[in-house]
N, C-alpha and C positions, 0 to 999 in steps of 0.2 A: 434496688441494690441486690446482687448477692448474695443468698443465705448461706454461701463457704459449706453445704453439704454437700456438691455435687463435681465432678471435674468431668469434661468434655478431649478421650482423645483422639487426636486424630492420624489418622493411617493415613502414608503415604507409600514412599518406597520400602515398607517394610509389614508385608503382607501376611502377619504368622502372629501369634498368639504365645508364644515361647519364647524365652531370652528375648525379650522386648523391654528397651530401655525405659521409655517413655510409659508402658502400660504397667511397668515394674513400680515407677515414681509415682503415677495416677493412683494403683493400690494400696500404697502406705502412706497415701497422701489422704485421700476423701473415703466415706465409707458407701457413694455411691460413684458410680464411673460410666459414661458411656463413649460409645466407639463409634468412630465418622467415618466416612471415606467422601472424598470430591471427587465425581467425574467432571477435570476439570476442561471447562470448554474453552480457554486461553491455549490449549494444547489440543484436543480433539480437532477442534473447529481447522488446522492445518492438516490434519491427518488424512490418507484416502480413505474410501469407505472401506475397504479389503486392507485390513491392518490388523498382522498376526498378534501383534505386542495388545491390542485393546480388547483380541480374545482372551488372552494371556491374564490380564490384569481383571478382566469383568470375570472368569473363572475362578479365580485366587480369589477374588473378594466374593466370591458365593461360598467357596469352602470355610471362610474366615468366617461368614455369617453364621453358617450353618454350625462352626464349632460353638460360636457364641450363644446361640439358640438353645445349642444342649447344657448351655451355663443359665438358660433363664433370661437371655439378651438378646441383643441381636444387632447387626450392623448398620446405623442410621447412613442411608446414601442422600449423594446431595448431587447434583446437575448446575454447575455454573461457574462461576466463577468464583475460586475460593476466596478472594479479599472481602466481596458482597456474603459469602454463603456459610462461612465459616461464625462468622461475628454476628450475624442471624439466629444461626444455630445455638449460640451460647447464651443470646437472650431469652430466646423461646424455652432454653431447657433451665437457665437461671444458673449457672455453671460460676465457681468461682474462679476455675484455672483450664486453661485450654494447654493441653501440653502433646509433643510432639518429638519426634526425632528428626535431629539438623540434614539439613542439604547443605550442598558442598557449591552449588551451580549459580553461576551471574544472577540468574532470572527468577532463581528459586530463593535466595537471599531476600533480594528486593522485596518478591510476594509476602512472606514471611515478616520482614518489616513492616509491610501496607499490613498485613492480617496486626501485627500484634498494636502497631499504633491505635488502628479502628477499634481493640479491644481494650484498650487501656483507656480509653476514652468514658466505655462502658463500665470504668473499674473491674476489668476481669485481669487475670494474670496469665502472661504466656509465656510458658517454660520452655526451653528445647533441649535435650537430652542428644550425645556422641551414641550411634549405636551401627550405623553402618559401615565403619572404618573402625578397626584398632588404636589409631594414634590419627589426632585431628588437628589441624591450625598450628598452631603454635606448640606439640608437643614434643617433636623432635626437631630443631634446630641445632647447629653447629657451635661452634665452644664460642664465636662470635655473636653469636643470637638473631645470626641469618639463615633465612631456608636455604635448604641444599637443595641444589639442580643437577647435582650428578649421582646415579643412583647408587652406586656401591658404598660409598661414604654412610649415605640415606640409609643402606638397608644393615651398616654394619651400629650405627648407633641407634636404629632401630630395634634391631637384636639385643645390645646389649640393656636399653629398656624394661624388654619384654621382664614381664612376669608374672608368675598366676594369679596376680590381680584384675590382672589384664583381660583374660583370659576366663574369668568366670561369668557364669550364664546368669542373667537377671530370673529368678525365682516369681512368675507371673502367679500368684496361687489366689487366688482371690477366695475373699470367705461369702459364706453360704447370701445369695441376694443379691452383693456388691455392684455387680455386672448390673448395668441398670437397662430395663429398655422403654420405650415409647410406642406406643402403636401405628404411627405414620414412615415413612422415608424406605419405602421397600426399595429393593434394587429394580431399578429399571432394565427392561430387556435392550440387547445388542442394536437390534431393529431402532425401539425409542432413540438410543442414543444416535443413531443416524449409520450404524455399522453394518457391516455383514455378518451373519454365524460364520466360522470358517474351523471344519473340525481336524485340531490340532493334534488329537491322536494320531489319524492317519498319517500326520508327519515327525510322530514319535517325539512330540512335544505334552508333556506334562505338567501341567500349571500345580500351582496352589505350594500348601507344606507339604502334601499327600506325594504329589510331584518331585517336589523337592527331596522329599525321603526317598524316594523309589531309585531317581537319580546319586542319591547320596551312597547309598547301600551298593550300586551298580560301582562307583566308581572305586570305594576302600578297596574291593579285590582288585583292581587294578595300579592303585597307587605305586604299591613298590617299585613297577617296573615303567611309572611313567616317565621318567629320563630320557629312559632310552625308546620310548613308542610316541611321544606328544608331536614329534616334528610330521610324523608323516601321516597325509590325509587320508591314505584308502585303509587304514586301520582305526584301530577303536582305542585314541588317546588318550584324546583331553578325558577334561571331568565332565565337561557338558553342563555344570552349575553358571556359569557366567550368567542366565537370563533368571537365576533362582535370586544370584547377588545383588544383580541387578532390580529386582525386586523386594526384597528382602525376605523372600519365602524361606530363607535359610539363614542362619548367624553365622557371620565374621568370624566370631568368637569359636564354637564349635568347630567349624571348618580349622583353624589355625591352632585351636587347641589340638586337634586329632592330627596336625603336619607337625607339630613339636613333639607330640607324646610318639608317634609310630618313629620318626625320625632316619627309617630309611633315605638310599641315594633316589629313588624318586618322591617322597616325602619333602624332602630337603627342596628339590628342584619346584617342587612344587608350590613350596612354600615363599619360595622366591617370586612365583607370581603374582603370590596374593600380596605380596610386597610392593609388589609396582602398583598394584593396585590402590594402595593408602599413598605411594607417592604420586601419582597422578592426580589424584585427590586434593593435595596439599599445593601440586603446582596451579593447581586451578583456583585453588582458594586466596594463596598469597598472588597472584599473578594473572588475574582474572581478563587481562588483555591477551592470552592464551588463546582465548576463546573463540575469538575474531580475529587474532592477525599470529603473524610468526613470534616465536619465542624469544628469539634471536633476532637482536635490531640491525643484526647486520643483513638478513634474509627481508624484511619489509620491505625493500624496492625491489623484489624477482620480481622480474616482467615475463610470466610463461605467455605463452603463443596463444596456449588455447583454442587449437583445431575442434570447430566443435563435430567436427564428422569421427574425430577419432576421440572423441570424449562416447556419443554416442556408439558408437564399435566397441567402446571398454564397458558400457554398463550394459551392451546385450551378449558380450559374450562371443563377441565377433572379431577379434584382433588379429587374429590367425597364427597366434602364441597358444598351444593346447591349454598350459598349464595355466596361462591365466585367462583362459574361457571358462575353462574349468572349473574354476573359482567362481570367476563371476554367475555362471549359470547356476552350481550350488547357491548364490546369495539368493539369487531370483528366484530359487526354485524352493529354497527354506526357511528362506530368510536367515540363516547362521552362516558363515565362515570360518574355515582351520584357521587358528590363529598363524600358521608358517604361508598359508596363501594369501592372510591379509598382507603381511609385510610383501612378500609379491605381489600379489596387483595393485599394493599403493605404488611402490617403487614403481612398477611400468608405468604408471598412470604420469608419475610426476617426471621421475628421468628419463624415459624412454616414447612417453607423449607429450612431455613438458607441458603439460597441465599442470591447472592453480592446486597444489593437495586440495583448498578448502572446497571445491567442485566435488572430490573424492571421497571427502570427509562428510558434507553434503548428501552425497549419495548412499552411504553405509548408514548414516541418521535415520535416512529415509529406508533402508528394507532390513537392518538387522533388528533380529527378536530379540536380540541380548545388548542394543545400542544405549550405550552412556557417555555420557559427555566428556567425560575427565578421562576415560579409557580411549573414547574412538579419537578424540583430539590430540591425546598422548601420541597413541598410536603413529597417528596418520604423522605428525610433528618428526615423529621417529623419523619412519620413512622416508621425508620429506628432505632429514639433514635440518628441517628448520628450527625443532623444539631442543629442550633442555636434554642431554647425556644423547644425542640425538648419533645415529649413522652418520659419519662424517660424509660431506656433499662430496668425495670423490673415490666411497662406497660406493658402487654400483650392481645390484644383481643383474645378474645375465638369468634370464628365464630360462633359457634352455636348461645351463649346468644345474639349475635350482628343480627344474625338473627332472632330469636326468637322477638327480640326488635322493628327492626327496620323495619320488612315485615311478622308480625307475622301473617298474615293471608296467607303467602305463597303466595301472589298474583303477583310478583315479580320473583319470584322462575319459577313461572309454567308459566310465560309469555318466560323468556330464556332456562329453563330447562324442558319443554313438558312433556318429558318422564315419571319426578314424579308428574305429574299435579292429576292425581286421589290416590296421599297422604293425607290424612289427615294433617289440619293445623299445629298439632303436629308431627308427623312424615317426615315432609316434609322437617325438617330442618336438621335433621340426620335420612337419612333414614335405618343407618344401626343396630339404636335404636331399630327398625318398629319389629313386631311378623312378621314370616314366613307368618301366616298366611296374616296379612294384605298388606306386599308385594306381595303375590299371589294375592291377589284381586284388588291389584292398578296393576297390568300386571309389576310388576317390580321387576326382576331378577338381584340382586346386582353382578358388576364384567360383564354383557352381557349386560341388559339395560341403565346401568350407574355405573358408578365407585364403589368398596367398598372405601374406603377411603385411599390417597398410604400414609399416615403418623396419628398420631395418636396424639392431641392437647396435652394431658397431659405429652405425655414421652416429644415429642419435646421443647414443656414449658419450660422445666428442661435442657434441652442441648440448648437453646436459654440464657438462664439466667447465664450457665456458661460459654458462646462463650464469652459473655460479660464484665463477672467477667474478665477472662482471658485479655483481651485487654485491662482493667485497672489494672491492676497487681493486680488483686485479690480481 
């Protein structure tokens, strides 16, 4: 049994040693504690070997080691499958609580169930702790005591919630010893685990908290004026935190306490995204059919075409729309995307190649360094017209105007798509607009240098709008 001295926690998406839910409740719980991580092979084992996100997270968990080490501890790693490797670990170490911070995801639930049943068995106790969301499950609800699927409502009795309770940082201080270690469970190298090194600096990728700070500090002097700079790509926007939150190298908390305290118009706007981001969250939680099919039961019989010559043309970058090669070559090329290109190239994908979103959604899973489930599914739903507060199905972006708009000086364009770089800022957005002559003078031979264009906005407009009609009876 049990000798109740010792707790086991375990790290998942929440990579940092600061304002840590779960490590804040382990400290004032037991007077010894130690720290897990799974590299979990349930998840790996689909991954390719060139996978930015598993440099990302083997990186983060070296620095998280490393900080632990200077406490006297150090980070036990595990290889397998966490339902087998987690309830092993709690025997061996004689552990009377394993605690954790909750996931929000189908699959991640489940595990979490199979770990805690196999540990209850063992008479151990498994805690899980709210730490990557502000407001979880059940906390914001309507005067009905239904979730809300439309986000303005969502983000107005979210608001009026909030409070610095909310908002305060869990105090991680552990006293002199506490931090416990074992002399086995080293990290395993990238190689062992089956991967490649892939070095992420060179793509101005920063893991860890180390990262995360560097990133964070970059982006306050930017905030005020993020309103009015976030939509367009060939500029220095966003925050660039999405793959820190997504990991939890950074707190919620922190992040949303410093958009309420600074409270400028890009502060505010700002804030608002981190908003969608607890309600994506929430949809996914109460509504967990999300996850696999459309939000909206009236979207579950789209019958898209699904070309797959033009499925494949949209994820090399080949469509011969600049502004969404452009995109897609950035994903390929960073694994990130501007969040104003995603909602463009979902939209092309679904209403203008009448593909399935979940192909689309599929494919961002597989190459964004900042991919989460609750976010790209939200997302892509948006796009789609299919999910909850969604673009209504006869929204349609027109790529050109959206380029034209949002990178009108083409600088965006000719950073991923070279080839039309000696366009004209007018022609560069359809270059199939361009006189003969002025494509002979930019060296661009439409169909050889770059795509004519495989579909045509305005016919497909029209057979988007009646897919649509169609799957609500008319």
């Amino acid at each position: 049994m049990p000798d109740h001295s010792a707790i086991l926690v375990w790290f998942r998406r929440d990579l940092r040693l600061h304002d840590h839910a779960a490590l804040y409740h382990a400290l004032r719980t037991g007077p010894k504690v130690y720290c897990a991580f799974v590299f979990d092979t349930t998840i790996l084992s689909s991954l390719p070997r060139q996978d930015k996100r598993v440099s990302f997270i083997w990186e983060s968990c070296r620095q998280l080691d490393a900080e632990l080490r200077q406490a006297g501890s150090q980070l036990l790693f595990l290889h397998g499958d966490p339902v087998r490797e987690i309830p092993a670990l709690a025997r061996q170490l004689n552990v009377s609580h394993v605690m954790c911070n909750r996931d929000y995801e189908p699959d991640a639930i489940r595990r979490d169930e199979q770990v805690a049943h196999a540990l209850q068995a063992a008479g151990v106790r498994f805690d899980s702790y709210k730490d990557q969301v502000i407001f979880e499950q059940d906390e914001v609800l309507t005067q009905s005591g239904t979730p809300y699927s439309v986000f303005t409502p969502y983000k107005n009795a979210w608001l009026k919630r909030l409070t610095p309770f909310f908002l305060q940082s869990y105090p991680c201080r552990p006293a002199p010893g506490q931090l416990a270690a074992t002399g086995n469970y080293q990290q395993p190298s990238l190689t062992e685990l089956g991967f490649e090194v892939i070095d992420l600096a060179a793509g101005h990728i920063f893991p860890g908290s180390q990262g995360a700070e560097k990133t964070w500090l970059d982006f306050t002097q930017r905030l005020p004026v993020y309103h009015q700079t976030r939509d367009f790509p060939a500029i220095k926007g966003p925050s660039y935190l999405s793959v820190h939150l997504r990991f939890g190298t950074i707190s919620i908390r922190q992040l949303v306490a410093f958009a309420v305290q600074e409270g400028s118009a890009g502060a505010q706007t700002w804030l608002s995204e981190l908003i969608w981001r607890d309600f994506y969250h929430q949809i996914l939680w109460h509504f967990p059919h999300a996850a696999t099919t459309a939000f909206k039961a009236d979207y579950q019989s789209l019958v898209f075409p699904n070309n797959p010559h033009w499925l494949a043309a949209w994820k090399a970058g080949q469509t011969g729309y600049p502004i969404v090669d452009a995109a897609m070559r950035q994903l390929n090329q960073s694994g990130y995307m501007h969040n104003r290109l995603r909602m463009i190239a979902a939209s092309f994908l679904v209403k203008d190649l009448l593909i399935d979103w979940r192909l689309g959604e599929a494919y961002f899973a597989e190459k964004l360094l900042d991919f989460d489930l609750a976010a790209n599914n939200g997302g892509w739903q948006w796009s789609a017209s299919t999910g909850c507060d969604a673009q209504p199905y006869f929204r349609i972006f027109n790529p050109i105007s959206q380029s034209e708009k949002f990178d009108a000086a083409g600088k965006f364009i000719r950073r991923y798509v070279p080839e039309l770089a000696n366009l004209s800022d007018k022609a560069i957005h359809a270059p199939w607009q361009a006189s003969p002559i002025e494509l002979a003078a930019a060296g661009v031979t439409l169909g050889k240098d770059y795509p004519a264009p495989i579909v045509d906005h305005g016919v497909q407009r029209v057979q988007a709008l009646d897919l649509f009609k169609a799957a609500k009876g008319g």
